[in-house]
N, CA and C of each residue as an Amber inpcrd file, in Angstrom:
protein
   198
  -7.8460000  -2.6610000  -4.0720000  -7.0150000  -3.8290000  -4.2660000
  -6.7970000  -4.0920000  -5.7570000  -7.7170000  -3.7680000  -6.4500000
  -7.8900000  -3.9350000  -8.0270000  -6.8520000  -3.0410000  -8.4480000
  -6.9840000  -2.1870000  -8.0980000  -5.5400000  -1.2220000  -8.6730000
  -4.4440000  -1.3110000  -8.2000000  -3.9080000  -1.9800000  -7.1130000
  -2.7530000  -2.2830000  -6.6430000  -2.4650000  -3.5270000  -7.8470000
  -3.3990000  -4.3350000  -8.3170000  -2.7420000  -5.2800000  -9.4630000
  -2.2270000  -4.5600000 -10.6230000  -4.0090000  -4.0060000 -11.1070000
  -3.9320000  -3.2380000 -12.4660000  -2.4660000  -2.7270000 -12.4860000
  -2.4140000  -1.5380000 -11.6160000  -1.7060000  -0.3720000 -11.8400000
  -0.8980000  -0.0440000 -10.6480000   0.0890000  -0.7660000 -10.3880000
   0.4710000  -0.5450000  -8.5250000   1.3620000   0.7170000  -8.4820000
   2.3730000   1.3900000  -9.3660000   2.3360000   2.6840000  -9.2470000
   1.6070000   3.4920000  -8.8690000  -0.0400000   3.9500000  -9.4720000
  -0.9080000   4.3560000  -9.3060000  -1.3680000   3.9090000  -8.0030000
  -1.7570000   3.4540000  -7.3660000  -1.7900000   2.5830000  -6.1580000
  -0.9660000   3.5510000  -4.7050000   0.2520000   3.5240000  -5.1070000
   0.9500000   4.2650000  -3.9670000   1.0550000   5.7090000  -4.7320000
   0.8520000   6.1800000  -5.2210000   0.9200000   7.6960000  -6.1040000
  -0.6920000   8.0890000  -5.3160000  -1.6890000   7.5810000  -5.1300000
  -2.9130000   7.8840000  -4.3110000  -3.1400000   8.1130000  -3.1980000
  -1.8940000   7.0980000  -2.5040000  -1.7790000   7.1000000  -1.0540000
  -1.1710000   8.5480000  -0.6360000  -0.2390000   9.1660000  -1.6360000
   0.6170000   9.6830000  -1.4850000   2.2810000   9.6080000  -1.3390000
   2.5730000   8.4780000  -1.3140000   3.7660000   8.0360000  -1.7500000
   4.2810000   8.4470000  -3.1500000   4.7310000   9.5650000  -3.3790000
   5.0910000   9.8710000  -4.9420000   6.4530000   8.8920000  -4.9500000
   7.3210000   9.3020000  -4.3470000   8.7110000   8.5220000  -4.7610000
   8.7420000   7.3060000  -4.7000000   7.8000000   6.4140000  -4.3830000
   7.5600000   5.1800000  -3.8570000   6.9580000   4.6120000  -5.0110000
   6.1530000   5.5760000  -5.8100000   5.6170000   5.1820000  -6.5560000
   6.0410000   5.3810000  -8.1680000   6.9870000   7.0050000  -7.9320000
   8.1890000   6.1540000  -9.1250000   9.0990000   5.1320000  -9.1720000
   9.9630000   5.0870000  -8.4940000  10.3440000   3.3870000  -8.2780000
   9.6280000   2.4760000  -8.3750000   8.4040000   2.2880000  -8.2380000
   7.9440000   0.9770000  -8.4270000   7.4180000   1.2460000 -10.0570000
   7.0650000   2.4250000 -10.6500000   7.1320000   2.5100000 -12.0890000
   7.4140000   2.2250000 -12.6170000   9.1190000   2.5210000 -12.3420000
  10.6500000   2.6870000 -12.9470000  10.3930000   0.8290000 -13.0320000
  10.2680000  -0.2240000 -11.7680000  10.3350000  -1.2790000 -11.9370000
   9.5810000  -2.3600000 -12.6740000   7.9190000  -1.5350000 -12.6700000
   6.9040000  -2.1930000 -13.2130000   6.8810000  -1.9580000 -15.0620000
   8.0900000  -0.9900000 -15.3670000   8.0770000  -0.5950000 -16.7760000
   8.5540000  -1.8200000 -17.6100000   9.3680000  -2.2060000 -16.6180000
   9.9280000  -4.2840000 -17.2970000   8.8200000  -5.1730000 -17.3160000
   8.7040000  -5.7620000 -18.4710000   7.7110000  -7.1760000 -18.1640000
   7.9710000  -8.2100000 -16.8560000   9.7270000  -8.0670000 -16.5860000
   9.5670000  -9.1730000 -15.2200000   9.5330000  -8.2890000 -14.3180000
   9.2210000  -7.3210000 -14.2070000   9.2390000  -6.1890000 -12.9750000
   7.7860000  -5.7790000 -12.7480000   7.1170000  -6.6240000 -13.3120000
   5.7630000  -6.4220000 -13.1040000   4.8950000  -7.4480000 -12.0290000
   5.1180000  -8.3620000 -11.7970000   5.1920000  -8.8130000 -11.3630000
   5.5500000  -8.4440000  -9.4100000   6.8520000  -8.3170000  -9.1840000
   7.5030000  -8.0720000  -8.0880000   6.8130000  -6.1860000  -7.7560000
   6.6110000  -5.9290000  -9.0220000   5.7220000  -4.6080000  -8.6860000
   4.7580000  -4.4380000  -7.8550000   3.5590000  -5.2220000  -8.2630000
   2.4310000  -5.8950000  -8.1590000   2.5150000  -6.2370000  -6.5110000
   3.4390000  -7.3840000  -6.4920000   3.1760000  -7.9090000  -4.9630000
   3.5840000  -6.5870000  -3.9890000   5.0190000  -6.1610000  -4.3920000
   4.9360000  -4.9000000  -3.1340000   4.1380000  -3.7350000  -2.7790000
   3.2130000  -3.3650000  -4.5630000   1.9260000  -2.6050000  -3.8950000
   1.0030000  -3.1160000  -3.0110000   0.3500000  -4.7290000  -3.3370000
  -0.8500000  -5.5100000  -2.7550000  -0.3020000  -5.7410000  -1.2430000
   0.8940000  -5.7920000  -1.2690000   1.4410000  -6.4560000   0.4100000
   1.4200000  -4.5150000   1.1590000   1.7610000  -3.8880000   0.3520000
   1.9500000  -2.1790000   1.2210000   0.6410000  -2.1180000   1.7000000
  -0.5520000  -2.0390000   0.4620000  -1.6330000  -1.8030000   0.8540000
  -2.5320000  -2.7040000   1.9930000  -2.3620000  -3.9830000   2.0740000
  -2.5400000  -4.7370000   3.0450000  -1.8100000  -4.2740000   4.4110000
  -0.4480000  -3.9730000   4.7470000  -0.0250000  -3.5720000   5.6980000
  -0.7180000  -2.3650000   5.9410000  -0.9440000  -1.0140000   5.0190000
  -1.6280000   0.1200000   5.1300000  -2.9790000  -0.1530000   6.2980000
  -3.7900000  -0.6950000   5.6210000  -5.1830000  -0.9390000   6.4920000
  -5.0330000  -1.7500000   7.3170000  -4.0880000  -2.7030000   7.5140000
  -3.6510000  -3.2290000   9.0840000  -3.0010000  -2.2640000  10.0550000
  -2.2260000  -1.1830000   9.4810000  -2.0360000  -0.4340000  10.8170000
  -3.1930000   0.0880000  11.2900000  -3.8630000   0.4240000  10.2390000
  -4.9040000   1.7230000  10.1040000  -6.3620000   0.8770000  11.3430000
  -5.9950000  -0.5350000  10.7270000  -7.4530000  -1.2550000  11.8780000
  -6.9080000  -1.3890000  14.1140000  -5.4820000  -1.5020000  13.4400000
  -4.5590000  -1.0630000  15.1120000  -4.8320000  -0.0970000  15.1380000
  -4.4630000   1.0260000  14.5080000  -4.5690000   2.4360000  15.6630000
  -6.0180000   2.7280000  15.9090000  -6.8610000   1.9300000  14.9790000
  -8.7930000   2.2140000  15.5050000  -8.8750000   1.1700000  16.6720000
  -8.8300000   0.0040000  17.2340000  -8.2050000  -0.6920000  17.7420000
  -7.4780000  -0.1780000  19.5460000  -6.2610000   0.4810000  19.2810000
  -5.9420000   1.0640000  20.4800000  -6.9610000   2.2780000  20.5630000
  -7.1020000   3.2690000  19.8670000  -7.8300000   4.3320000  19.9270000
  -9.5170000   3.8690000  20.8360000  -9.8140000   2.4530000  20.7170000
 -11.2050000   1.9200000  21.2370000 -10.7760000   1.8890000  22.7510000
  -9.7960000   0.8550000  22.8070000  -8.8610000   0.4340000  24.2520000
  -8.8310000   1.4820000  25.2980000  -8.1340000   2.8280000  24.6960000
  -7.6350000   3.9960000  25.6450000  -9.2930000   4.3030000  25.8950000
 -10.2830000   5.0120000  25.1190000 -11.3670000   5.2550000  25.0880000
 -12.2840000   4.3920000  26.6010000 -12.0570000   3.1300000  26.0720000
 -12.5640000   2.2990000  27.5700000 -12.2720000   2.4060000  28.7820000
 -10.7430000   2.5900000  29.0000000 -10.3410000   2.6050000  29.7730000
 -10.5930000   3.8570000  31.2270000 -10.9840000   5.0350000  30.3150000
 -11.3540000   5.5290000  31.2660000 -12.7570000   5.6330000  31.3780000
């Protein structure tokens, strides 16, 4: 989460998002683009580990079920 502030390029460049993460470079290279940088790494990475806790989640569900 610390590096999605620090450095939110870096952030999705880890995940593997390269192009995702030049654009948000390209945007975070502005002082007011730092900002709007910032939130769309911290909000990606938040969505990231919310899918990631659903598919552990259904993956428990199906498991029970039989």
């Amino acid at each position: 989460m610390l590096l999605a502030i620090l450095l939110p390029f870096f952030s999705f460049m880890i995940r593997g998002k390269v192009l995702t993460g030049i654009i948000c470079l390209i945007l975070q290279i502005t002082l007011i683009g730092w900002l709007p940088a910032t939130i769309w790494a911290v909000l990606s990475l938040n969505n990231e580990r919310a899918d990631n806790r659903n598919k552990e989640l259904i993956r428990a569900m199906r498991q029970n079920q039989r």
